[in-house]
BATOR-621489 format. One line per field, with one value per residue (C-alpha): residue in three letters; chain; x, y, z. Coordinates in steps of 0.02 Angstrom, whole numbers, plus 50000, padded with zeros to 5 digits. Each point is the difference from the previous one (the first is absolute). Example, Ala and Ser with C-alpha at 12.3 -4.5 7.8 and 13.67 -1.06 7.14 Angstrom:
// BATOR-621489
code = ALA / SER
unit = A / A
east = 50615 / 50069
north = 49775 / 50172
up = 50390 / 49967
//
This chain:
// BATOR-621489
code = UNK / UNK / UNK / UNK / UNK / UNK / UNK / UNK / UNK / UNK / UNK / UNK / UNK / UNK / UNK / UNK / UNK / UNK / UNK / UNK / UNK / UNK / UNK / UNK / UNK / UNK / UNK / UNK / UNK / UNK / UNK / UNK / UNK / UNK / UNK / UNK / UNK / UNK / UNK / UNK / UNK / UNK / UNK / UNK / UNK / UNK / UNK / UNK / UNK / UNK / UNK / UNK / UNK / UNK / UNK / UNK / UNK / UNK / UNK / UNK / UNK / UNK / UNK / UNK / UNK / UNK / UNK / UNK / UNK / UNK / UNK / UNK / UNK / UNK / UNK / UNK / UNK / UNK / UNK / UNK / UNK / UNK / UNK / UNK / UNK / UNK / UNK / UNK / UNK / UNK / UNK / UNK / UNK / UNK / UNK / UNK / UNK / UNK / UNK / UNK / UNK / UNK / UNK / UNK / UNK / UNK / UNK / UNK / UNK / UNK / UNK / UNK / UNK / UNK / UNK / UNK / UNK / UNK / UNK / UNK / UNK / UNK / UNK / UNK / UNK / UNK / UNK / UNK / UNK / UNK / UNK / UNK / UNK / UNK / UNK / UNK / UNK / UNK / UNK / UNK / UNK / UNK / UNK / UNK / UNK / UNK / UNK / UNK / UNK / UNK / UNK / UNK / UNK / UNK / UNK / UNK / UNK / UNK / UNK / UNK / UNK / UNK / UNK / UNK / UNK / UNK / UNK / UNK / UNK / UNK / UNK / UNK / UNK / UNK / UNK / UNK / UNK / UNK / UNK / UNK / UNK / UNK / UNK / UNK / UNK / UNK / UNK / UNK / UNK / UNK / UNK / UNK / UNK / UNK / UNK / UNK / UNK / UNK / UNK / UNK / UNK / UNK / UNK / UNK / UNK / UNK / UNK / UNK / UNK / UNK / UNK / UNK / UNK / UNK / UNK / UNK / UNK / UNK / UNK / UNK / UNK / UNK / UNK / UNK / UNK / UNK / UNK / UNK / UNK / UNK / UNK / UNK / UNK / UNK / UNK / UNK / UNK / UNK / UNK / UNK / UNK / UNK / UNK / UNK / UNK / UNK / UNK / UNK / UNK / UNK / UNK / UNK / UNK / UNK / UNK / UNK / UNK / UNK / UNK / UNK / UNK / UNK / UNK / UNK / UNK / UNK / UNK / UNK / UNK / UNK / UNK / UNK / UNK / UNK / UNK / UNK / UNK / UNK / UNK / UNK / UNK / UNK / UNK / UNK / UNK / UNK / UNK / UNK / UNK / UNK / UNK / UNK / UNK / UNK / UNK / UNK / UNK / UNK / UNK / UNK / UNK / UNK / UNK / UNK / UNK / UNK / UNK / UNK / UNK / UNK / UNK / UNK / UNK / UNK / UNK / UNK / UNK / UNK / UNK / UNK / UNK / UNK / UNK / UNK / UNK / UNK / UNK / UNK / UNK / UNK / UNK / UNK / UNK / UNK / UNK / UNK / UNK / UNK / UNK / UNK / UNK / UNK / UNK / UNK / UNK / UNK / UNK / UNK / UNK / UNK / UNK / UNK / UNK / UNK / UNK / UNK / UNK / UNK / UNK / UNK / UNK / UNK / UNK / UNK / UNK / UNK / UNK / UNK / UNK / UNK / UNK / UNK / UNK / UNK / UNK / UNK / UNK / UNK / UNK / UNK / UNK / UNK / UNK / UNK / UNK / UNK / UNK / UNK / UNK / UNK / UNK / UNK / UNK / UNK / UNK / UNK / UNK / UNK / UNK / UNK / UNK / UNK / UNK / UNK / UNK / UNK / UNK / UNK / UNK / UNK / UNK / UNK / UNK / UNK / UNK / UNK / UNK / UNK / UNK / UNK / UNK / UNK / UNK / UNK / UNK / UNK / UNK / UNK / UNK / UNK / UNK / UNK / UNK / UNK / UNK / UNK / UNK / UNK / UNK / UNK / UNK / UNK / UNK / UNK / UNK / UNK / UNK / UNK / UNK / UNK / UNK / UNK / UNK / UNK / UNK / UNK / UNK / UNK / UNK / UNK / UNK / UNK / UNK / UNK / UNK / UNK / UNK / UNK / UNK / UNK / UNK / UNK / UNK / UNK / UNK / UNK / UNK / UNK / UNK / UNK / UNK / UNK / UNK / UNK / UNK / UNK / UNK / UNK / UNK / UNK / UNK / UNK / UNK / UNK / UNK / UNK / UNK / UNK / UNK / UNK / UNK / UNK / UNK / UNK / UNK / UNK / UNK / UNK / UNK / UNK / UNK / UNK / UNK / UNK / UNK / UNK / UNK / UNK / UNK / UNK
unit = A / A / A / A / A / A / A / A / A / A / A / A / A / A / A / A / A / A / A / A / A / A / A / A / A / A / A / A / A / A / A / A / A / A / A / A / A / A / A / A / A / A / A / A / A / A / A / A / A / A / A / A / A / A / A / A / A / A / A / A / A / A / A / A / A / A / A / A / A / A / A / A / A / A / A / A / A / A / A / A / A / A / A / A / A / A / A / A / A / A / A / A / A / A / A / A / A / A / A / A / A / A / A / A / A / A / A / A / A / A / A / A / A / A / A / A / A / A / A / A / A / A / A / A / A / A / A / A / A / A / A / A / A / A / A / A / A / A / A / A / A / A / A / A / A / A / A / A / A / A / A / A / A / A / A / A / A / A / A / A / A / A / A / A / A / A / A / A / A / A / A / A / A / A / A / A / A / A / A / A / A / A / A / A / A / A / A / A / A / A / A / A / A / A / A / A / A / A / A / A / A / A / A / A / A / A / A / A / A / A / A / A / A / A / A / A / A / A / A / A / A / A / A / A / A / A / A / A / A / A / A / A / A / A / A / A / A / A / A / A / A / A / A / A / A / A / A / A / A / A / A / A / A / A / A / A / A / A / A / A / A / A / A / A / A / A / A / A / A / A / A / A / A / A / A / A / A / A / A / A / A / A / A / A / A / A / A / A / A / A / A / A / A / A / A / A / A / A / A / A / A / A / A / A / A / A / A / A / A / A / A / A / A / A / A / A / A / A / A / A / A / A / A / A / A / A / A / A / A / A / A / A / A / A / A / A / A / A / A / A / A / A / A / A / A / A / A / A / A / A / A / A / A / A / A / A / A / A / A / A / A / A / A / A / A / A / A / A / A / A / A / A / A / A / A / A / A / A / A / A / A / A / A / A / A / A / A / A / A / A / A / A / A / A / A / A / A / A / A / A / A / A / A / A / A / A / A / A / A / A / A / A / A / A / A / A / A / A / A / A / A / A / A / A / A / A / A / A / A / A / A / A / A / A / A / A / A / A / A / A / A / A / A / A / A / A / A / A / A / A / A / A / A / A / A / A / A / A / A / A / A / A / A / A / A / A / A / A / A / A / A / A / A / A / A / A / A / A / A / A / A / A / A / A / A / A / A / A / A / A / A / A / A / A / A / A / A / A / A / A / A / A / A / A / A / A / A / A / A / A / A / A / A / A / A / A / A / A / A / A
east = 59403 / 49995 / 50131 / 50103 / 50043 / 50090 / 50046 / 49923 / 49830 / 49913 / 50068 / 49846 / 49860 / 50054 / 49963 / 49855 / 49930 / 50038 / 49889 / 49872 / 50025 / 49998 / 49832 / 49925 / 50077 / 49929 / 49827 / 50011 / 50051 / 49854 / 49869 / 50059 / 50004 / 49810 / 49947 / 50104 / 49995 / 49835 / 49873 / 49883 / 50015 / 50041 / 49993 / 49843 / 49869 / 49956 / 49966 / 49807 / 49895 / 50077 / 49952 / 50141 / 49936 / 50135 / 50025 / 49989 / 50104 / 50006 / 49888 / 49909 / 50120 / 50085 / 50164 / 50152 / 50033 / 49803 / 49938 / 49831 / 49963 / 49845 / 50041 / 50173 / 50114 / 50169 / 49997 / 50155 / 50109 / 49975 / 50111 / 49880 / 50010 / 50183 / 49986 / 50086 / 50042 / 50092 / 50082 / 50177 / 49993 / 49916 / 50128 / 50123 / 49953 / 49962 / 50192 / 50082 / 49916 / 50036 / 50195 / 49990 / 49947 / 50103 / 50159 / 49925 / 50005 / 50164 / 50049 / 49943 / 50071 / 50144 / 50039 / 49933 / 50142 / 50187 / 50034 / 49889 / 50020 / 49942 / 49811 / 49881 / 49852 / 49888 / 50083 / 49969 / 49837 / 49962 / 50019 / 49918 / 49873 / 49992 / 50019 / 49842 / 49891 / 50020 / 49944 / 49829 / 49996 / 49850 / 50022 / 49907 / 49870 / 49947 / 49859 / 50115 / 49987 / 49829 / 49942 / 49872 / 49864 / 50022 / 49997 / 49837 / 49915 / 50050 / 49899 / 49865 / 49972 / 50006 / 49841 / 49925 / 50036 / 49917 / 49833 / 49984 / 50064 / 49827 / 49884 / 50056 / 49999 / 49837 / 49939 / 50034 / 50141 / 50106 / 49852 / 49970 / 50176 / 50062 / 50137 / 50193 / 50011 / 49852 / 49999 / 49950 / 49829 / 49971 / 49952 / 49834 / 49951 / 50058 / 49881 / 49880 / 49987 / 50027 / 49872 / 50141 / 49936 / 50158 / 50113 / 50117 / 50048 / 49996 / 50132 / 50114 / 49972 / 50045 / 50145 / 50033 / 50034 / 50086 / 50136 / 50008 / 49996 / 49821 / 49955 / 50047 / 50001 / 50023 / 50005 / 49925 / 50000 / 49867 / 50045 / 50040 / 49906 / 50082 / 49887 / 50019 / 49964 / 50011 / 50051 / 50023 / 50158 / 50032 / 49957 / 49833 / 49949 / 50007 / 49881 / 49826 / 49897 / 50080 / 50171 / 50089 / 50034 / 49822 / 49908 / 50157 / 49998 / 49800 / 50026 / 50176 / 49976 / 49810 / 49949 / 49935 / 50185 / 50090 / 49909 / 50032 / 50208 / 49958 / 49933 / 50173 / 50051 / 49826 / 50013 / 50172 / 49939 / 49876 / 50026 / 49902 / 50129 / 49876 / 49905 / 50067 / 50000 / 49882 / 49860 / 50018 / 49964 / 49855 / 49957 / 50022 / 50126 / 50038 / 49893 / 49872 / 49998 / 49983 / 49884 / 49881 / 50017 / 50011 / 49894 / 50125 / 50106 / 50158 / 49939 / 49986 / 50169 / 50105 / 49893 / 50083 / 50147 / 50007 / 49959 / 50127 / 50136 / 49947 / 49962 / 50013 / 50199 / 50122 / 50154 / 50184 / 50058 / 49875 / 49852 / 49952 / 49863 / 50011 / 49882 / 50107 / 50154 / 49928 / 49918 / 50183 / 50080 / 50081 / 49882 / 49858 / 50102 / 50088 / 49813 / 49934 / 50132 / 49987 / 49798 / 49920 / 49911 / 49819 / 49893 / 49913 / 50178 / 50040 / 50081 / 49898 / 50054 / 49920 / 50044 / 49961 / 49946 / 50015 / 49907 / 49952 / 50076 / 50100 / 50140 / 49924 / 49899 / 50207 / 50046 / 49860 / 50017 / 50194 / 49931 / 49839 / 49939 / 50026 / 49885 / 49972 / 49910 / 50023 / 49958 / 49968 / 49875 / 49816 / 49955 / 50198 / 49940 / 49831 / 50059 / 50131 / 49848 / 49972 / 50166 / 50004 / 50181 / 49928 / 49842 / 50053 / 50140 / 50008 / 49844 / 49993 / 50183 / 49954 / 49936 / 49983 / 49954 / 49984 / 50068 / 50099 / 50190 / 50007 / 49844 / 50029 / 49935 / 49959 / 50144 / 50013 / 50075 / 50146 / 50049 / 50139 / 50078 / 49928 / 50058 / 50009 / 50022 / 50055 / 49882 / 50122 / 50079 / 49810 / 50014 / 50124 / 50089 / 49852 / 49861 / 50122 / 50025 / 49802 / 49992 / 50142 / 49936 / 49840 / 50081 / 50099 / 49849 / 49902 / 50141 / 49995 / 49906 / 49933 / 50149 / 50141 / 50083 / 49962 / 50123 / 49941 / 50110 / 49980 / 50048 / 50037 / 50017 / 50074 / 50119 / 50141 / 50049 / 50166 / 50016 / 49872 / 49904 / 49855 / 49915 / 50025 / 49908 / 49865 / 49958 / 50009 / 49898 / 49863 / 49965 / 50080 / 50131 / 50207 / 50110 / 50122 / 50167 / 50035 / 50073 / 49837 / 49866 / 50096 / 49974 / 49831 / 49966 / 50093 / 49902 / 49835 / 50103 / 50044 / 50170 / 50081 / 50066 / 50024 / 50016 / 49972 / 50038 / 49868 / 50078 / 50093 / 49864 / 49868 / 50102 / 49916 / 50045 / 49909 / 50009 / 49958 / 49992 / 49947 / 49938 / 50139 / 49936 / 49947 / 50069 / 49945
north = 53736 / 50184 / 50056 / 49839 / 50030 / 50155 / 49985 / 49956 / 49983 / 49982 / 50154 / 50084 / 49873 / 50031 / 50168 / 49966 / 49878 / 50138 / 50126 / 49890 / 49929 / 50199 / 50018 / 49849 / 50058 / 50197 / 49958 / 49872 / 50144 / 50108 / 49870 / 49979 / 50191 / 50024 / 49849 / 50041 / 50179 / 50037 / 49892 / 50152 / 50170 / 50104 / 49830 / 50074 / 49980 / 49876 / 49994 / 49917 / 50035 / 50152 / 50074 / 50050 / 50003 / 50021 / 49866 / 50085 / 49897 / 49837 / 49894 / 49954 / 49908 / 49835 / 50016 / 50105 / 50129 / 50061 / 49931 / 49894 / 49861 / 50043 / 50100 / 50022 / 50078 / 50081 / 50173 / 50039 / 50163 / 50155 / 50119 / 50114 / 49953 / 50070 / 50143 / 50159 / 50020 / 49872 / 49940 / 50041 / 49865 / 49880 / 50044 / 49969 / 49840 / 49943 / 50054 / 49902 / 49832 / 50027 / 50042 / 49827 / 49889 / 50101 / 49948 / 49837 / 49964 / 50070 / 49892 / 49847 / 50062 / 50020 / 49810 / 49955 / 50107 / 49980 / 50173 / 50151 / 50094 / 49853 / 50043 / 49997 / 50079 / 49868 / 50025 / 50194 / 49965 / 49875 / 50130 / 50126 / 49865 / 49966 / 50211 / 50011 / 49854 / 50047 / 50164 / 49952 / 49885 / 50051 / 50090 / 49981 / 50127 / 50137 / 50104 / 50156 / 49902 / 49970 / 50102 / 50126 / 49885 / 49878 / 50106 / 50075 / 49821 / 49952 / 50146 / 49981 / 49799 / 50071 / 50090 / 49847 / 49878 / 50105 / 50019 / 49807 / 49983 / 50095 / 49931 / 49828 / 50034 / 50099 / 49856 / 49891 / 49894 / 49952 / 49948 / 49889 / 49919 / 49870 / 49993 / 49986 / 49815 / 49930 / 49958 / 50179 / 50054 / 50045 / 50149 / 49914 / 49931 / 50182 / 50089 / 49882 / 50045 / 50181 / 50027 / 50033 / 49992 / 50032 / 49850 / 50021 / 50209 / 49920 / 49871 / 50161 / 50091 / 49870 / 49963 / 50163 / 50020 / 49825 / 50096 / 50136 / 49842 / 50039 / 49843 / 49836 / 49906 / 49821 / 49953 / 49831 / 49882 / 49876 / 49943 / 50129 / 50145 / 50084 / 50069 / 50126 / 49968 / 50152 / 50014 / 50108 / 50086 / 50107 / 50150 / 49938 / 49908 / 50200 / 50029 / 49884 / 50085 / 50031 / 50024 / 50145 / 50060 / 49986 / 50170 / 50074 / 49939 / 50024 / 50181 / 50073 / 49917 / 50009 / 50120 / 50144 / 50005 / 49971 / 50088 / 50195 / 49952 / 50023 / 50180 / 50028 / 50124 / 50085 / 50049 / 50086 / 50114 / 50063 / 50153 / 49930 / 49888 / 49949 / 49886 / 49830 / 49889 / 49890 / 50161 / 50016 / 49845 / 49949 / 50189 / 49977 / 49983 / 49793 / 50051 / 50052 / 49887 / 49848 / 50106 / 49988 / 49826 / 49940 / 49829 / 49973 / 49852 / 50125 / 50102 / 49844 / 49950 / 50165 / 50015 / 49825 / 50046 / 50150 / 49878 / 49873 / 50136 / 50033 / 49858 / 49818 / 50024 / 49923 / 50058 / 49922 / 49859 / 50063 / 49990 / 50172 / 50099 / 50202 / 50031 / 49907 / 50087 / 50173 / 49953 / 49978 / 50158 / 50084 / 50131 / 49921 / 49916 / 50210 / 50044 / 49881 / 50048 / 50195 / 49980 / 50028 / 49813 / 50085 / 49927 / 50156 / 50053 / 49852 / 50031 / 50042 / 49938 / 50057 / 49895 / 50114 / 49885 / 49855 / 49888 / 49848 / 50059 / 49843 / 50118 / 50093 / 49828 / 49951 / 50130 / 50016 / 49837 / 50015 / 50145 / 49928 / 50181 / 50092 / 50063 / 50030 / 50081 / 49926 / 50155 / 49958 / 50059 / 49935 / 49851 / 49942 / 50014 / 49931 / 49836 / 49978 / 50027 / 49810 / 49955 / 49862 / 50058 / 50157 / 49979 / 49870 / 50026 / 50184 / 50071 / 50091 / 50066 / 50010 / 50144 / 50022 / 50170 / 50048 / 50160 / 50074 / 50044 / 50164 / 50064 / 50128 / 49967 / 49816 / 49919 / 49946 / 50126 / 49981 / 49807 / 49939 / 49916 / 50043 / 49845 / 50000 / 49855 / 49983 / 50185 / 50126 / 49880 / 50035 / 50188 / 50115 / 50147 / 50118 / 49867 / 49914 / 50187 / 50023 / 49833 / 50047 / 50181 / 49922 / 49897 / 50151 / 50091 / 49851 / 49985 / 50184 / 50027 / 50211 / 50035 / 49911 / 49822 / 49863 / 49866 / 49881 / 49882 / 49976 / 49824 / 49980 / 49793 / 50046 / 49885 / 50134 / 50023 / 49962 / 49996 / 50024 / 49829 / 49945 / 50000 / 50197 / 50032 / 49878 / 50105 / 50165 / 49916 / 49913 / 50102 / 50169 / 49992 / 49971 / 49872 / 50117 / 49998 / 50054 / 50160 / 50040 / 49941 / 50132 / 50131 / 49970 / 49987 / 50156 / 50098 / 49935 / 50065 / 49810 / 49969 / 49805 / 49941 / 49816 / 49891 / 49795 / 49882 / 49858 / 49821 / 49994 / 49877 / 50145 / 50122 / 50146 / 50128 / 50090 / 50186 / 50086 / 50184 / 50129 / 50170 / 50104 / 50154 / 49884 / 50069 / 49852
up = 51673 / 49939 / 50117 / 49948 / 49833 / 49961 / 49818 / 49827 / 49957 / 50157 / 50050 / 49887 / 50050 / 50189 / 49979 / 49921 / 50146 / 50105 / 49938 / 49984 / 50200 / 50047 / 49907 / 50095 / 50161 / 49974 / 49955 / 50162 / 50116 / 49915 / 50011 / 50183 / 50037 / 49918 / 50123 / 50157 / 50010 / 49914 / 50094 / 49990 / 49968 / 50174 / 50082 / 50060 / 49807 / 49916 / 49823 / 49975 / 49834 / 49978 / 50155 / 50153 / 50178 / 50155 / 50135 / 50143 / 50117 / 49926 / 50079 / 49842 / 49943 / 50039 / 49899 / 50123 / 49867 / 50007 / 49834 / 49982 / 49905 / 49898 / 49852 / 50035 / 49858 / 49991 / 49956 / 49893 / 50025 / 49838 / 49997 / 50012 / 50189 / 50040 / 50124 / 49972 / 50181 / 50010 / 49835 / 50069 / 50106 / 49871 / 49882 / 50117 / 50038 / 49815 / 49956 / 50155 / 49940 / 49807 / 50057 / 50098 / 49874 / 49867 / 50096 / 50057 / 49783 / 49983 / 50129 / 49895 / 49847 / 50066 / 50069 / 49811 / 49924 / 50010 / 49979 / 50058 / 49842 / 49876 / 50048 / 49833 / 49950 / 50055 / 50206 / 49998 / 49934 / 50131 / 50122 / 49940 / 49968 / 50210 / 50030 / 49906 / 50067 / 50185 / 49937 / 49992 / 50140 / 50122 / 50170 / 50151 / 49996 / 50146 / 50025 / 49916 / 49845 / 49984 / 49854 / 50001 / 49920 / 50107 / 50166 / 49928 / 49967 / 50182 / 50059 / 49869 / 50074 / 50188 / 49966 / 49897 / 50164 / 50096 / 49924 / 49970 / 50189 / 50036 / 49898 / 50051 / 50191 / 49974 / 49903 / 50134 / 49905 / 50129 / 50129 / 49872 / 49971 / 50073 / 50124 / 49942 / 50063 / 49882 / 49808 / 49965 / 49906 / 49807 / 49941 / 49950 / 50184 / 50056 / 49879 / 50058 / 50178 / 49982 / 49847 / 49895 / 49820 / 49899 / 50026 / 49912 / 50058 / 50163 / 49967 / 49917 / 50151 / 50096 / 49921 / 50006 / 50180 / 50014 / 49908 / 50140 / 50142 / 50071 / 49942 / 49976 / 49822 / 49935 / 49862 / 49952 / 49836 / 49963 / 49835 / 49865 / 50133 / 50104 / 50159 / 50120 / 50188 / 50115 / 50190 / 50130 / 50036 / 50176 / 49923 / 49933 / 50144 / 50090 / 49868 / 50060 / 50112 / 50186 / 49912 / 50030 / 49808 / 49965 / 50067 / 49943 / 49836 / 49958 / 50070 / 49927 / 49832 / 49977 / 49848 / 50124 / 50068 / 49819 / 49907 / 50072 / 49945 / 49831 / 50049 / 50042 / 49866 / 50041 / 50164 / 49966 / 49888 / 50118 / 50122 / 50139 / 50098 / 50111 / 49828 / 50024 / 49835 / 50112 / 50016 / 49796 / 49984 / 50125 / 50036 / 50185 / 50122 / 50045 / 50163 / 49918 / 49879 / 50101 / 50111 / 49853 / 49942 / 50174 / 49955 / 49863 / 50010 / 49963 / 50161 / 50097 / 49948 / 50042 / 50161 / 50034 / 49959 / 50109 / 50151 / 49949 / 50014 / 50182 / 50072 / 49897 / 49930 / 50089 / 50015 / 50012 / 50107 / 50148 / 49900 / 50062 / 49902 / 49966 / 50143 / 50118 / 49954 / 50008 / 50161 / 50083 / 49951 / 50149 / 49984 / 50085 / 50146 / 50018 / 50009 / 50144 / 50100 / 49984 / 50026 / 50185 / 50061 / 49988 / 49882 / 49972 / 49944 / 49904 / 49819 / 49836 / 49858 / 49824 / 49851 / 49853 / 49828 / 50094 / 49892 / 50070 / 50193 / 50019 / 50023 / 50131 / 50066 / 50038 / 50091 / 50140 / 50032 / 50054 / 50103 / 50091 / 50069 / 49846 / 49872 / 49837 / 49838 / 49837 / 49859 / 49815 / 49878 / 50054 / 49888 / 50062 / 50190 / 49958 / 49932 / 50152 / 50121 / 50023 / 49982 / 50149 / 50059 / 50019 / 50087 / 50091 / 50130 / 49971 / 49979 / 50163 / 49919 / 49842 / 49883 / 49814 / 49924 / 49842 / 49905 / 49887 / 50061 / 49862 / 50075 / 50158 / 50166 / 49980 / 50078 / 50185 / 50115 / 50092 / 50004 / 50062 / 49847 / 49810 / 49886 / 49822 / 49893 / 49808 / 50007 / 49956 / 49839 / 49915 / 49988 / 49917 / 50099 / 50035 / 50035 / 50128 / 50076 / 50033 / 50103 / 50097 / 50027 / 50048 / 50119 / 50086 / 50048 / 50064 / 50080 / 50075 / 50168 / 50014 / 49884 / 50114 / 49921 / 50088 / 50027 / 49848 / 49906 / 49842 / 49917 / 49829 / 49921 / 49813 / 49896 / 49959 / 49822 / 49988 / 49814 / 49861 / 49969 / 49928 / 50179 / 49995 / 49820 / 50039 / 50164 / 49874 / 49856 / 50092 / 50154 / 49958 / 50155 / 49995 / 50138 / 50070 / 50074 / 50197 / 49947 / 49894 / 50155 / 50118 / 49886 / 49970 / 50184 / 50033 / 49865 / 50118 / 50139 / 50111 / 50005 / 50002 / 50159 / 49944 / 49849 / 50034 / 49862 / 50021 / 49961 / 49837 / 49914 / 50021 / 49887 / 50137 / 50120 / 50145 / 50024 / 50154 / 49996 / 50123 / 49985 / 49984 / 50105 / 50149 / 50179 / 50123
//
């Protein structure tokens, strides 16, 4: 109809309808843009009672684009939140679409008009009208335009999951919950069982970590109520006892662990590099420390840990555990074939703060005439004594002494193979040089250098990460790249003859080094 009539009165009121069809059509396309492109902010947060926590990788949520249901609001753009960096490119972008629908009106205006030149008022303003409400239509946002408050609360809420993460699983939460294909428990029946007395913080916390996907919420209405019913998720059902999150998690984020991070600024002002935030905190070393408290339930829970490292993780498609890996390093097969058939001859193999031995425990049983000593500080050695893979089997192959690797004249002389694992990441520079010295004259027969390998297990730093600064904060020690390990070796006078990477999901290396003035 518009289009149609090209003289008289209509002429005006066609105009007219136009404008007003362009505003419809705008706030259309910017209702659409807020809902299609703007789902969540990052496509990765969600908005919930004012609080932002990060979806990991999605898998709390049932929607493609990674929102969740509960407490699900779009987050509109400020323009506050335009990076510097890259506003070229915005601005690019903003001007291309504002051209297009600039001509796109002209184009209109044009088939309304019988001559170019007859445009009014009310046609330039209807462009400049369109020009300015694409202007502020919303753009997809990136993690460069996420504004410094926001960035801030994001790490703010990462440290707020994680201490309700450990005071659930430490309050025995999710042994209580029920499994992901039930109705799901209330807060109330949860309280109940785990002698919960605040309800209602519980349900919060809960609710909580439903945002971050470790659990599992519905919601339910009876009536005007609305109720919450919680299930498991995968991540929490790692999280009951047996799981493999759970040592982790009551270890890394208990309060004797957390706490030496805010001694942070601390420590750096001291001159003594060898006072870990962890020692200004506790006023011992995480040895010591657990040494002391060793009927704690914290001890009992990083002395588990330690043995779920060696022994209970598996590992990749294989289902192999760290001892069996290490156990089939070339090293050992290169060994049996060098030694002599005698018994009396057989290799010696010293595994130097080898915890619980299962390391060790692997490797003479690949190698049935072998022997071997497992070294750690006494109470360590005295709690592995009736350990019944070590008694058992091996006993007649099977030694555990206890000493202290700093300490001269201690170690065992002249084995065939000295193994260290995750040692040398708990010391700085000139601790890791006085084990390694140690180790070079126990490895020194009447002055001449006997022919004893030395075998290193280290993850390699191959770029700063929180792994690194956890090793420095709570134990005093650095992780290390390959370049760093040979000169700290050669300082201790070895020298590297091989580097293994272990399977990728272990995230470790073996070093074997030599000493460097040996003449076989």
């Amino acid at each position: 109809f518009i289009v149609t009539e090209q003289k008289g009165p209509m002429m005006k009121h066609g105009r007219v309808l136009l404008a007003l069809l362009t505003v419809l059509v705008l706030r259309s396309l910017r209702l659409r843009a807020f809902a299609g492109n703007f789902p969540l902010r990052d496509q990765g947060s969600l908005h919930s009672g004012g609080s932002h926590t990060r979806l990991r990788d999605g898998q709390a949520s049932s929607h493609p684009n990674g929102a969740m249901e509960f407490g699900t609001e779009l987050e509109l753009p400020k323009n506050s939140d335009v990076s510097k960096k890259n506003w070229p490119i915005q601005w690019t972008n903003s001007l291309l679409l504002r051209s297009f629908l600039a001509i796109a009106l002209l184009a209109l205006l044009i088939a309304l008009e019988t001559n170019f030149g007859s445009l009014y008022g009310l046609d330039v303003a209807l462009v400049a009208f369109g020009v300015g409400r694409l202007s502020v239509l919303p753009r997809k946002s990136t993690k460069a335009e996420v504004s410094q408050e926001d960035w801030l609360e994001d790490v703010t809420m990462q440290t707020h999951v994680a201490a309700a993460l450990y005071a659930l699983t430490d309050a025995g939460v999710f042994d209580a919950l029920s499994d992901s294909e039930g109705s799901g428990m209330e807060a109330a029946e949860l309280a109940r069982r785990c002698k919960i007395k605040q309800v209602g913080e519980l349900q919060r916390l809960l609710l909580l970590l439903s945002s971050c996907g470790i659990v599992q919420c519905d919601r339910v209405r009876s009536g005007v109520a609305t109720c919450h019913r919680f299930k498991h998720s995968q991540r929490s059902q790692e999280l009951r006892v047996g799981g493999s999150a759970r040592i982790f998690t009551l270890v890394h984020l208990s309060p004797d662990q957390v706490r030496p991070w805010w001694r942070i600024g601390e420590a750096l002002s001291t001159e003594d590099s060898g006072l870990s935030p962890f020692r200004l905190e506790h006023g011992l070393g995480p040895f010591e420390f657990y040494r002391d408290h060793e009927h704690s339930k914290a001890a009992a829970n990083y002395n588990l840990l330690m043995r779920q490292l060696g022994t209970d993780t598996q590992l990749g498609s294989n289902g192999r555990s760290y001892a069996q890996i290490i156990a089939s390093l070339p090293l050992w097969a290169e060994l049996a074939d060098s030694s002599p058939p005698q018994s009396s001859l057989a290799p010696l193999v010293v595994d130097l703060g080898g915890g619980t031995g299962h390391v060790l425990a692997a490797v003479l049983k690949s190698n049935p005439c072998w022997s071997g000593v497992l070294f750690d500080q006494p109470h360590v050695v005295q709690e592995n004594q009736l350990d019944p893979v070590l008694v058992g089997e091996l006993s007649d192959r099977f030694s555990a002494v206890g000493g202290d690797f700093f300490a001269e004249g201690t170690l065992p002389e002249r084995p065939n193979v000295f193994m260290l694992k995750w040692v040398l990441h708990d010391w700085d520079d000139m601790r890791c040089c006085k084990i390694l010295q140690n180790l070079r004259k126990a490895a020194t027969f009447s002055g001449t250098p006997c022919n004893t390998r030395l075998l290193i297990i280290e993850e390699l730093r191959q770029e700063p990460n929180t792994a690194d600064i956890d090793m420095w904060v709570v134990y005093g020690g650095r992780e290390r790249t390959i370049i760093e390990h040979t000169q700290l070796l050669s300082r201790a006078g070895f020298l590297v003859s091989r580097v293994t990477p272990l399977p990728k999901e272990t995230g470790l290396v073996a070093i074997e080094a030599e000493l460097a003035d040996y003449m076989p």
